[in-house]
C-alpha positions in Angstrom: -89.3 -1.3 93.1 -87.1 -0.3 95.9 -90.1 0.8 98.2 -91.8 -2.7 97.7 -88.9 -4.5 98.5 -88.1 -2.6 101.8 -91.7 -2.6 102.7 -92.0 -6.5 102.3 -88.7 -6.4 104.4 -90.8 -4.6 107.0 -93.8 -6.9 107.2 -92.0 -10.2 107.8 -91.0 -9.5 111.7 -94.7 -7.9 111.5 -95.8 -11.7 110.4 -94.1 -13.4 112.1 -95.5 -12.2 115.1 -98.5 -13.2 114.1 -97.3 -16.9 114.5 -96.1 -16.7 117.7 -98.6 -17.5 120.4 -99.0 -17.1 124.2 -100.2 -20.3 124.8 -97.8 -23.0 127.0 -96.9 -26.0 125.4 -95.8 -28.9 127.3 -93.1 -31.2 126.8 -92.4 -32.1 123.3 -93.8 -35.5 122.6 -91.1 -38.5 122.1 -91.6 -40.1 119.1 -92.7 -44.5 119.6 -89.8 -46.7 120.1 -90.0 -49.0 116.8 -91.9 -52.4 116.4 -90.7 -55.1 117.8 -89.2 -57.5 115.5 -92.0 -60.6 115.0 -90.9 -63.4 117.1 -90.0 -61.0 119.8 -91.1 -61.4 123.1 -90.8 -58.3 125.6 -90.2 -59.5 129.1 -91.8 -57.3 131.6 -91.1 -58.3 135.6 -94.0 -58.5 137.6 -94.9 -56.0 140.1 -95.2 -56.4 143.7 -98.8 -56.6 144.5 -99.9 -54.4 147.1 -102.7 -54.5 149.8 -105.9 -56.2 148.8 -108.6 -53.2 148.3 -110.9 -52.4 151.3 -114.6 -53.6 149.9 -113.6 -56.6 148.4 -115.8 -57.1 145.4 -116.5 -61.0 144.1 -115.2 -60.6 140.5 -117.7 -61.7 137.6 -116.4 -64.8 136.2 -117.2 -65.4 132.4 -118.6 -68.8 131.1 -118.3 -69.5 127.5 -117.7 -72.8 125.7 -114.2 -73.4 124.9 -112.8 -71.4 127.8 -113.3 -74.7 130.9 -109.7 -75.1 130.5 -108.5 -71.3 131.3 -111.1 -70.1 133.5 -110.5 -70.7 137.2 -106.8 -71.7 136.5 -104.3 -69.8 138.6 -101.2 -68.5 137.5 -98.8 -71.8 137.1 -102.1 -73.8 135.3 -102.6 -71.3 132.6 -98.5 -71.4 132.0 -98.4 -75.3 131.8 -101.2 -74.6 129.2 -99.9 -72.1 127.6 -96.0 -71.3 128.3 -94.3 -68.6 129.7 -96.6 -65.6 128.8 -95.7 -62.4 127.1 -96.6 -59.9 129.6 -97.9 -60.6 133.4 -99.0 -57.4 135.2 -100.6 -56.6 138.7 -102.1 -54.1 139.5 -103.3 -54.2 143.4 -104.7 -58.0 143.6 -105.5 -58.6 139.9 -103.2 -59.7 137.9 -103.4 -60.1 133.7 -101.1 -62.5 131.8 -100.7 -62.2 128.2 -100.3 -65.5 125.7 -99.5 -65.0 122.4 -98.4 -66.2 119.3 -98.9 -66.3 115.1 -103.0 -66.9 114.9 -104.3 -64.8 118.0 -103.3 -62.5 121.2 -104.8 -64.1 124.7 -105.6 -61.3 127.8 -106.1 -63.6 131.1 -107.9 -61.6 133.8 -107.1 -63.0 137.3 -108.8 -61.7 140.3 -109.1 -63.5 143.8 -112.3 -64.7 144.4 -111.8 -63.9 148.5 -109.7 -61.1 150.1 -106.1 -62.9 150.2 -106.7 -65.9 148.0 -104.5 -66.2 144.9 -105.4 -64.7 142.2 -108.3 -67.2 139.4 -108.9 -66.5 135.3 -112.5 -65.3 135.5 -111.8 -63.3 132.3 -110.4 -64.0 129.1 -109.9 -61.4 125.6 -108.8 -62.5 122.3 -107.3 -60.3 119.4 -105.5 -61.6 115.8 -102.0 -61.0 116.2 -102.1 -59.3 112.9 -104.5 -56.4 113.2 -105.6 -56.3 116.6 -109.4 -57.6 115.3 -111.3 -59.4 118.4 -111.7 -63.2 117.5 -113.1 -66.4 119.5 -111.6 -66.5 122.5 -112.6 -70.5 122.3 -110.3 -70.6 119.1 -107.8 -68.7 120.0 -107.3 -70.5 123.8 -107.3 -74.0 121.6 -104.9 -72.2 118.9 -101.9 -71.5 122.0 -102.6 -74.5 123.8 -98.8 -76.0 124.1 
């Protein structure tokens, strides 16, 4: 009973070798910050918005019923529509602002339609608030209007 014992004593560095590997790992992964509490609304500062790209590109604006209101609008329109949005990034000389609220999330796509004009709504994406889900982007625009 003795020799079994020592010899199972003997395997486990043996085994536990085995487990090691030789591969790098990278930096352990930080676990999510929590949820934000509903009702909360993160306020992220704009970003300076740098040099207009060289081959200026004429953005594809959308044109669905429902949507007159928001696309075209600059900046100030869609927040007298809509109020002070959730999120407003920019990213070179487009610019997204983000409306939300219980029924729906609204994505506002602003590009300038020239190199140096201010930036216009030519695109616009709707989710539910709740799962994520696309929904009308008509509804949902009608749904946040202030």
């Amino acid at each position: 009973m003795r020799s079994k014992a020592t010899l199972a004593l003997m395997l486990v560095p043996l085994l536990a070798a085995c487990g090691a590997s030789s591969v790098k790992h990278g930096p352990p992964v930080q676990p999510r910050p929590p949820a934000p509490s509903p009702g909360f609304t993160p306020h992220v500062p704009p970003t300076e918005p740098s040099r207009p790209r060289p081959g200026f590109r004429q953005p594809r604006i959308m044109h669905l019923p429902g949507l007159e209101a928001v696309i075209g609008s600059d900046a100030g329109a869609l927040t007298r529509l809509f109020g002070q949005p959730r999120l407003d990034v920019r990213e070179g000389d487009a610019r997204k602002l983000q409306f939300g609220g219980k029924p729906c999330v609204l994505d506002v796509y602003l590009y300038p339609d020239a190199p140096g004009a201010a930036p216009r709504a030519s695109y616009v994406d709707a989710r539910r608030a709740s799962d994520g889900r696309d929904v009308d982007r008509a509804s949902c625009v009608a749904a946040l209007k202030k």
